[in-house]
mmCIF file of the N, C-alpha and C atoms, coordinates in Angstrom:
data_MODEL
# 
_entry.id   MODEL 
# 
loop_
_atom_site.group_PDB 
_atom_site.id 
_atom_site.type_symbol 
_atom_site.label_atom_id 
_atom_site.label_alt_id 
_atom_site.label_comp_id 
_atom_site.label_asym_id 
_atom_site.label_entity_id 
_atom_site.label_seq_id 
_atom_site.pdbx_PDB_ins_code 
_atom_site.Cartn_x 
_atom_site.Cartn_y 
_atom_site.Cartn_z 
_atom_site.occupancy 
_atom_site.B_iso_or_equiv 
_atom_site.pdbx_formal_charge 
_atom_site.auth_seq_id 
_atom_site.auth_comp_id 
_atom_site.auth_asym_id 
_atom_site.auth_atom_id 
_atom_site.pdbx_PDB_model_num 
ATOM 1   N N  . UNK A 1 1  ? -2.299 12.370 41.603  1.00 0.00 ? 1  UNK A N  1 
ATOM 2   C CA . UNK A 1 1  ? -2.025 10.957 41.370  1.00 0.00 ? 1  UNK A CA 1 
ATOM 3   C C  . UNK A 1 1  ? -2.580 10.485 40.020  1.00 0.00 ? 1  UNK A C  1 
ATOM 4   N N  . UNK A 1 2  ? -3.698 10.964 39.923  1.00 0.00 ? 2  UNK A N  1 
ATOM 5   C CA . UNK A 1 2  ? -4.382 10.467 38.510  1.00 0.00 ? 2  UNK A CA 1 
ATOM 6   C C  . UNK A 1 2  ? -2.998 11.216 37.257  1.00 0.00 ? 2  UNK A C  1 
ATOM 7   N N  . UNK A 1 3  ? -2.437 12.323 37.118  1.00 0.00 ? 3  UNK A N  1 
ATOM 8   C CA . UNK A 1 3  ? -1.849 12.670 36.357  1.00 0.00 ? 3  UNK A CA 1 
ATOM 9   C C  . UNK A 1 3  ? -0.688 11.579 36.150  1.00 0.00 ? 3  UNK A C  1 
ATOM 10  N N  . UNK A 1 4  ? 0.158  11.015 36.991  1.00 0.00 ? 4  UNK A N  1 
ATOM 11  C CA . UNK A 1 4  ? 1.061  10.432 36.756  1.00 0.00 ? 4  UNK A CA 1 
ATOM 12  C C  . UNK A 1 4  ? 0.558  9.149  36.639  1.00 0.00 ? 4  UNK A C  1 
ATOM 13  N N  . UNK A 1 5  ? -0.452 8.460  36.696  1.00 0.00 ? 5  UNK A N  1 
ATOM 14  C CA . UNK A 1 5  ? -1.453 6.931  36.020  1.00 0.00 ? 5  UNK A CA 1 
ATOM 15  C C  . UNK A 1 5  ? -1.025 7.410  34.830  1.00 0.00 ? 5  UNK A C  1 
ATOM 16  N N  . UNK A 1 6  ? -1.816 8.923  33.765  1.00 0.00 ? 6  UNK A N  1 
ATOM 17  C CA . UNK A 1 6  ? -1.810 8.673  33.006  1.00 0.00 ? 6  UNK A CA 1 
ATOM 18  C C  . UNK A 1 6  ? -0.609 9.395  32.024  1.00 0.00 ? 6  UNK A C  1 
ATOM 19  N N  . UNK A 1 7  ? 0.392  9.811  32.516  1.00 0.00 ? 7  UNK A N  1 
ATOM 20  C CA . UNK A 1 7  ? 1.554  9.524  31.889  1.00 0.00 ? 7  UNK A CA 1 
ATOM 21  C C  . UNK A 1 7  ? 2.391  8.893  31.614  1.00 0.00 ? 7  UNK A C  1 
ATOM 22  N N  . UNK A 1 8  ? 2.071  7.549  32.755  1.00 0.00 ? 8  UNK A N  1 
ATOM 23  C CA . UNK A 1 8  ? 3.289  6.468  32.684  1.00 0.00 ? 8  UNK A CA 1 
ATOM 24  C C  . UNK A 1 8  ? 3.207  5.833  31.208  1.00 0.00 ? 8  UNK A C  1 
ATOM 25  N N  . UNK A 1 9  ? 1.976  5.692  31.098  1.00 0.00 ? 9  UNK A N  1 
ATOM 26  C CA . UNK A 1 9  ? 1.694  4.507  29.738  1.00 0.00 ? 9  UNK A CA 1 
ATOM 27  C C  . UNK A 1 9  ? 2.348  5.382  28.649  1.00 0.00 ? 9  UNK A C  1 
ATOM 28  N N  . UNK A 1 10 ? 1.821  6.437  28.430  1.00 0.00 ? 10 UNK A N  1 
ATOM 29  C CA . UNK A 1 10 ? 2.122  7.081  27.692  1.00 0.00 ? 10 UNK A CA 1 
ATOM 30  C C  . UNK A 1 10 ? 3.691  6.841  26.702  1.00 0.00 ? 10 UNK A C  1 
ATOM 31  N N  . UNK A 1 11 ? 4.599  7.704  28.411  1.00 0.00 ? 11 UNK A N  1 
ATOM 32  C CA . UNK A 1 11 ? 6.052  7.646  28.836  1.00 0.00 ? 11 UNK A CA 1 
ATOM 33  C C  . UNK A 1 11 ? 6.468  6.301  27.599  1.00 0.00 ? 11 UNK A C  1 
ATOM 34  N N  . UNK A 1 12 ? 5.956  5.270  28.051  1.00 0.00 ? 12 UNK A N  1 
ATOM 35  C CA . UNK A 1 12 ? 6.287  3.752  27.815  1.00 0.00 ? 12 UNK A CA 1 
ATOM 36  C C  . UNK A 1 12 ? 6.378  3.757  25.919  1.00 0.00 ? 12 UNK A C  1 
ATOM 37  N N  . UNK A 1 13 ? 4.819  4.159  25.765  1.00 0.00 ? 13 UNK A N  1 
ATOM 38  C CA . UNK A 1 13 ? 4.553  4.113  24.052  1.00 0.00 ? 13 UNK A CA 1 
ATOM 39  C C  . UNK A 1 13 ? 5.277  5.001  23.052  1.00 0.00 ? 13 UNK A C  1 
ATOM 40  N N  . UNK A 1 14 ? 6.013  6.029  23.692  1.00 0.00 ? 14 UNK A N  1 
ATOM 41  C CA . UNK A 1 14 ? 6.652  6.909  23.156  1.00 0.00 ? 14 UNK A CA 1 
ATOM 42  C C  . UNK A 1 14 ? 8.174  6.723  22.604  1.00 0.00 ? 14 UNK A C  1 
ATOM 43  N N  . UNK A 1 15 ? 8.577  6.235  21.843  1.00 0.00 ? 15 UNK A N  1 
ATOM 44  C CA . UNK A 1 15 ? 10.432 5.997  21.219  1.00 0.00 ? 15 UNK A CA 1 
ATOM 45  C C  . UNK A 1 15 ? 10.731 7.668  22.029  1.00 0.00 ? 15 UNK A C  1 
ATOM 46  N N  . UNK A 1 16 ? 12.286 6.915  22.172  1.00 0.00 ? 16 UNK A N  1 
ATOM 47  C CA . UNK A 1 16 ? 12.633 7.964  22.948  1.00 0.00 ? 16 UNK A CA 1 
ATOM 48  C C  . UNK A 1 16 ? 13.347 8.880  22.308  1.00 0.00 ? 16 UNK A C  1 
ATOM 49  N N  . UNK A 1 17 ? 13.365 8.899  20.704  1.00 0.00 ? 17 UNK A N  1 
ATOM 50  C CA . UNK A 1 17 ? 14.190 9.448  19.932  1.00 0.00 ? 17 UNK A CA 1 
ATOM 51  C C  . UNK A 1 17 ? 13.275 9.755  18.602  1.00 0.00 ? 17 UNK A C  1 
ATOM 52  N N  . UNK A 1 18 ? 11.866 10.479 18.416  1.00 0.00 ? 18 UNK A N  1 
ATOM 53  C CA . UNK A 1 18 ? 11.085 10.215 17.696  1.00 0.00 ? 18 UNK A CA 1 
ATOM 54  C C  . UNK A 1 18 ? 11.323 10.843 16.203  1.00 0.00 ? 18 UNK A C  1 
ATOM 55  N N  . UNK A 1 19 ? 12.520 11.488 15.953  1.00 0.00 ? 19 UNK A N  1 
ATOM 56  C CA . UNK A 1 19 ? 12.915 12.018 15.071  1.00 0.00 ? 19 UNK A CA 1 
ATOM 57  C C  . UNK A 1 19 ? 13.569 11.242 14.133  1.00 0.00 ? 19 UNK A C  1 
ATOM 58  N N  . UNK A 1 20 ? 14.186 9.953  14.786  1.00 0.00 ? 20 UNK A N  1 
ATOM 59  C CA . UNK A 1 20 ? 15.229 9.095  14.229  1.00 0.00 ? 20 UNK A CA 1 
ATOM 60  C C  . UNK A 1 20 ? 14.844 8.609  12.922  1.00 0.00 ? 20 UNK A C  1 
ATOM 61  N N  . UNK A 1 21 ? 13.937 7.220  12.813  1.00 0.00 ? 21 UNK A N  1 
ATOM 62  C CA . UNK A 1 21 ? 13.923 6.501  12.292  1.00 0.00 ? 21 UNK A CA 1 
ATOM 63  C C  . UNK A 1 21 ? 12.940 6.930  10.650  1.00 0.00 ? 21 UNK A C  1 
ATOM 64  N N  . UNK A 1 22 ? 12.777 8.105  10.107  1.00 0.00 ? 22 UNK A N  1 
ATOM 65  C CA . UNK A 1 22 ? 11.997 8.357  9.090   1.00 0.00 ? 22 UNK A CA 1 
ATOM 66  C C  . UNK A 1 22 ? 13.418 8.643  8.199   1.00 0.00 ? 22 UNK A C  1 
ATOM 67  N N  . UNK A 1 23 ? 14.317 9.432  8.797   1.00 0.00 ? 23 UNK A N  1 
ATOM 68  C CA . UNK A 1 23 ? 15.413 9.905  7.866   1.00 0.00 ? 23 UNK A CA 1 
ATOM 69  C C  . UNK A 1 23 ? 16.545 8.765  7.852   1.00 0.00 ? 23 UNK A C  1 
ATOM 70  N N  . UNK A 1 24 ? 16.623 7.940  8.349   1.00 0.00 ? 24 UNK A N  1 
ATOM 71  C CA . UNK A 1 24 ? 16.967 6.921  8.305   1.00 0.00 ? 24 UNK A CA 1 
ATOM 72  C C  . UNK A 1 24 ? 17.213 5.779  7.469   1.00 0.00 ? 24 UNK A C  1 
ATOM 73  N N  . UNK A 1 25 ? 15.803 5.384  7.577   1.00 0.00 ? 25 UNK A N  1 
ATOM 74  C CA . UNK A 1 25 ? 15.075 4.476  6.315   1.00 0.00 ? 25 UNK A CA 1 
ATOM 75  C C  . UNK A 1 25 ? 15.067 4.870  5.314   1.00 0.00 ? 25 UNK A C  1 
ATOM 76  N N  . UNK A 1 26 ? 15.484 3.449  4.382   1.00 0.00 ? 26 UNK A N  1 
ATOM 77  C CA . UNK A 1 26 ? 15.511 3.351  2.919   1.00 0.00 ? 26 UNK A CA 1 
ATOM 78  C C  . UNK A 1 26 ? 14.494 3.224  2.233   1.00 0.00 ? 26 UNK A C  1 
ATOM 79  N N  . UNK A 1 27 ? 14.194 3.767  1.131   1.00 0.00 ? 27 UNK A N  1 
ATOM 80  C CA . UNK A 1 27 ? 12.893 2.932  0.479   1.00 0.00 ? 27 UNK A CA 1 
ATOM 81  C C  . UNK A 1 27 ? 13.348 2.252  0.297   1.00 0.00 ? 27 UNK A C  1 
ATOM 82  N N  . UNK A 1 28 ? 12.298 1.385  -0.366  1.00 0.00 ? 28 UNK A N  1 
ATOM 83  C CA . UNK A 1 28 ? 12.601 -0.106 -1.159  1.00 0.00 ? 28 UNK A CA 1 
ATOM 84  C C  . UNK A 1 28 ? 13.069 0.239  -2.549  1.00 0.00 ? 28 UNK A C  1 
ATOM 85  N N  . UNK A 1 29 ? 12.495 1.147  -3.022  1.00 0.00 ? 29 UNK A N  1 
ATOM 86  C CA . UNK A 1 29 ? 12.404 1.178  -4.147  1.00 0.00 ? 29 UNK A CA 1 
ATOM 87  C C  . UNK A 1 29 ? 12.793 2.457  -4.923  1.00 0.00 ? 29 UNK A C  1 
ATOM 88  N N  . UNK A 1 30 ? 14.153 3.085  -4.548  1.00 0.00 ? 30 UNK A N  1 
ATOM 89  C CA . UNK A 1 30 ? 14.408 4.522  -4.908  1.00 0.00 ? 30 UNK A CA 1 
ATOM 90  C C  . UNK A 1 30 ? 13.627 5.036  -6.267  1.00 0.00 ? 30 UNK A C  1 
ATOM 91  N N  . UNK A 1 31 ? 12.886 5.908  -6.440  1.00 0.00 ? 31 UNK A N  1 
ATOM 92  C CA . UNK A 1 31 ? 12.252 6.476  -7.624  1.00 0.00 ? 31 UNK A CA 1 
ATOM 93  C C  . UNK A 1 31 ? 12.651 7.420  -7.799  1.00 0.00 ? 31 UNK A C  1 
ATOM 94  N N  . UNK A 1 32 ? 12.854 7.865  -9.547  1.00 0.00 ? 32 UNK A N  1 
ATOM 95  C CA . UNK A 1 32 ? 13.610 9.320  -9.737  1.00 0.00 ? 32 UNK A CA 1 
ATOM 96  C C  . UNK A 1 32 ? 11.852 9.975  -10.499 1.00 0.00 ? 32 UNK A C  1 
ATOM 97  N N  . UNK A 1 33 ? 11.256 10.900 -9.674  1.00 0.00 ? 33 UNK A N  1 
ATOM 98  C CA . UNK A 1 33 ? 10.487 11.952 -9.816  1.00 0.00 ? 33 UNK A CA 1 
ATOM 99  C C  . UNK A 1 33 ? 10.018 12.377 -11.432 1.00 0.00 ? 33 UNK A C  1 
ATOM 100 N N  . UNK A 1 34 ? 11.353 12.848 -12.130 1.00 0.00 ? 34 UNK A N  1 
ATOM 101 C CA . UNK A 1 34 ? 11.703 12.610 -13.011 1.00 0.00 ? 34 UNK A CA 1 
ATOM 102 C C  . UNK A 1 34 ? 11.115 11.680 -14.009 1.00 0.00 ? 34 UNK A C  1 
ATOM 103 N N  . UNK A 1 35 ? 11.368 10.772 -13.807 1.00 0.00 ? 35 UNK A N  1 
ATOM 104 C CA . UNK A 1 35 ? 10.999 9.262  -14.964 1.00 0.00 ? 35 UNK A CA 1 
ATOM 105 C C  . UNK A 1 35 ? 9.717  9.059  -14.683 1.00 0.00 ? 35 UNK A C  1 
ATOM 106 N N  . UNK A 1 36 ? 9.147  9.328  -13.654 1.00 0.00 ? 36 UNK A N  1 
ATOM 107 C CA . UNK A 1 36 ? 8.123  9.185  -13.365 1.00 0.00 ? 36 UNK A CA 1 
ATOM 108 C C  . UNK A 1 36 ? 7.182  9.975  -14.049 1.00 0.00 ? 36 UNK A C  1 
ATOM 109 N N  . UNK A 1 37 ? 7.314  10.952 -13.751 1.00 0.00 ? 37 UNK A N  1 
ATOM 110 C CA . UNK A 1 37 ? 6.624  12.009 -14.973 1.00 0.00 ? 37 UNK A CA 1 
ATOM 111 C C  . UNK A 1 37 ? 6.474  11.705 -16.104 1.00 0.00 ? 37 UNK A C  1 
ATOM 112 N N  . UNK A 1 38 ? 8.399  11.260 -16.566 1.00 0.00 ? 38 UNK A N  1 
ATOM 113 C CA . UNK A 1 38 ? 8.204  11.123 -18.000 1.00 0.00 ? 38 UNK A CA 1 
ATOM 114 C C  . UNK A 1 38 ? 6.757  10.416 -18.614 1.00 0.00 ? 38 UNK A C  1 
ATOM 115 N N  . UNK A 1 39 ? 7.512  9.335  -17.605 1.00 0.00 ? 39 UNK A N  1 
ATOM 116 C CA . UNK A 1 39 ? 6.333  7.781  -17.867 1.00 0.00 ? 39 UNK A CA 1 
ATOM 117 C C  . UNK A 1 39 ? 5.086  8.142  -18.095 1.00 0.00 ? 39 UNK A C  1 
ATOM 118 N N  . UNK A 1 40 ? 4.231  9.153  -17.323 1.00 0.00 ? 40 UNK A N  1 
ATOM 119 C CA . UNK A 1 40 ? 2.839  9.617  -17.105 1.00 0.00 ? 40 UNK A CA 1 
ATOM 120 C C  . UNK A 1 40 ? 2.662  10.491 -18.125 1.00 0.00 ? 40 UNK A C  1 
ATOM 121 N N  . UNK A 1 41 ? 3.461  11.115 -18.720 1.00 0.00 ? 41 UNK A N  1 
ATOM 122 C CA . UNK A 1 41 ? 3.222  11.855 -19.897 1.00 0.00 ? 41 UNK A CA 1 
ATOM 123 C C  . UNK A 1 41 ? 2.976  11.058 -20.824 1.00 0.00 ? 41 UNK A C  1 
ATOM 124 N N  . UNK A 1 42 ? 3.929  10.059 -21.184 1.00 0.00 ? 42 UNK A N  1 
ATOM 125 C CA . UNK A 1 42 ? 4.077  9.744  -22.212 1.00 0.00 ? 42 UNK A CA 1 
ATOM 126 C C  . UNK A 1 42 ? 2.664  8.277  -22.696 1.00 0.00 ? 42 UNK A C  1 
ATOM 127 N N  . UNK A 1 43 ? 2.523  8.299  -21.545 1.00 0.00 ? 43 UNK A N  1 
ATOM 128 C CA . UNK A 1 43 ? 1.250  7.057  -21.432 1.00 0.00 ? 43 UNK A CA 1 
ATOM 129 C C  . UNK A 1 43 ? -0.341 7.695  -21.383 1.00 0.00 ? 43 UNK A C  1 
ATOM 130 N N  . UNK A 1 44 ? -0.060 8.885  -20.671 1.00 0.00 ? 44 UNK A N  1 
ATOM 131 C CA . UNK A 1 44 ? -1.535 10.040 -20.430 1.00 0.00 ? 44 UNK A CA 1 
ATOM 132 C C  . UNK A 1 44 ? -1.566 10.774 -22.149 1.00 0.00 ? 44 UNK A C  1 
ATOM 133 N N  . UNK A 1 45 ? -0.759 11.465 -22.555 1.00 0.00 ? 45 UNK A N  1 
ATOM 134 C CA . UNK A 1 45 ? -0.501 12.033 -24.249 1.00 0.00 ? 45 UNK A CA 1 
ATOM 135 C C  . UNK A 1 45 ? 0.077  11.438 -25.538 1.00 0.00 ? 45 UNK A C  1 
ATOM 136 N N  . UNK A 1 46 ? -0.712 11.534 -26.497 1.00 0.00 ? 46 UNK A N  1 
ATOM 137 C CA . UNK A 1 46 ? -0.051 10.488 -27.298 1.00 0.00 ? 46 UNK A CA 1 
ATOM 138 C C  . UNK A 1 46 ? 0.639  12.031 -28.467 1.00 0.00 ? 46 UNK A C  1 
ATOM 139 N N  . UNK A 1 47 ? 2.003  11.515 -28.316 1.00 0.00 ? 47 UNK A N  1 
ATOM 140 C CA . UNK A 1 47 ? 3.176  12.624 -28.952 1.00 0.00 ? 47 UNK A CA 1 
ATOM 141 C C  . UNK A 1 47 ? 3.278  12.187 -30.741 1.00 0.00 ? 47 UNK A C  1 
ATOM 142 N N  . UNK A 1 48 ? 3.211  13.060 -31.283 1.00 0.00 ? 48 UNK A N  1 
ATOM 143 C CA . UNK A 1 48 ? 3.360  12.549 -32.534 1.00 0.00 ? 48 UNK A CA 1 
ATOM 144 C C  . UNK A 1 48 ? 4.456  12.193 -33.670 1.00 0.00 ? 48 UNK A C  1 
ATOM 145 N N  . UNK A 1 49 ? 5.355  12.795 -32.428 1.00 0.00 ? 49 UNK A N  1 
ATOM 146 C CA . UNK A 1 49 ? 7.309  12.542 -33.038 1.00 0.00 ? 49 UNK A CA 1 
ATOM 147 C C  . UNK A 1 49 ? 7.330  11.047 -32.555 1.00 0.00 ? 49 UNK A C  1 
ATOM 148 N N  . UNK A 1 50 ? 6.467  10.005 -31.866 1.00 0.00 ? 50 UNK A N  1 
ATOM 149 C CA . UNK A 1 50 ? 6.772  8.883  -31.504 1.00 0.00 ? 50 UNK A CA 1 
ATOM 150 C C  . UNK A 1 50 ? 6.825  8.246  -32.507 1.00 0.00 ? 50 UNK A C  1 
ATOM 151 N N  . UNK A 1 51 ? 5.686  8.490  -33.758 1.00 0.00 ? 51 UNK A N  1 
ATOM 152 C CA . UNK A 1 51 ? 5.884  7.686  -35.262 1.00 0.00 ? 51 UNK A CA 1 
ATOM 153 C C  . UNK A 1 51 ? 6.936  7.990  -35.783 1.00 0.00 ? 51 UNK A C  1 
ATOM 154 N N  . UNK A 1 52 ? 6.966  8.916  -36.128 1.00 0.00 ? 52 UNK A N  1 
ATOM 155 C CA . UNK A 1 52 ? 8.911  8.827  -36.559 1.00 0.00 ? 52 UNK A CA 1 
ATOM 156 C C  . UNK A 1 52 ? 9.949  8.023  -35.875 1.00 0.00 ? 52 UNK A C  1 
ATOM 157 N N  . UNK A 1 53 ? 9.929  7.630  -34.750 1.00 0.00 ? 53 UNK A N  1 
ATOM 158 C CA . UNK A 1 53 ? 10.950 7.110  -34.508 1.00 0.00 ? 53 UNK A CA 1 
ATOM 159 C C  . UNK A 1 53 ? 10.514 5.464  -34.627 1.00 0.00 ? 53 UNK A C  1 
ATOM 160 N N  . UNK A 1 54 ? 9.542  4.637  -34.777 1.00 0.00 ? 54 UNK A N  1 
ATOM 161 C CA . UNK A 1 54 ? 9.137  3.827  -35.474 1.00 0.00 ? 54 UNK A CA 1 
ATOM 162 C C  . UNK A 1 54 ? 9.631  3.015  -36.591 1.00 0.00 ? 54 UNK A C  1 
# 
């Protein structure tokens, strides 16, 4: 009896489809990996072809 006390709650807290909703969802804010890098390079190293284009 004690086993099924403590599965009911459980049962209850559990989505019944727990795979669903991660692949699903959108970010807010799609980011390309990519640019991102760029960005961090280019702000972390200072490049010296940047004066030329100046």
């Amino acid at each position: 009896m004690l086993s099924t006390l403590r599965n009911e709650p459980i049962e209850r807290m559990l989505p019944k489809d727990p795979m669903d909703p991660i692949e699903k969802a959108d970010p807010r804010e799609p980011m390309d990996i990519n640019e991102f890098v760029d960005h961090k390079l280019n702000t972390e190293f200072f490049e010296p072809t940047l004066i030329t284009e100046f």
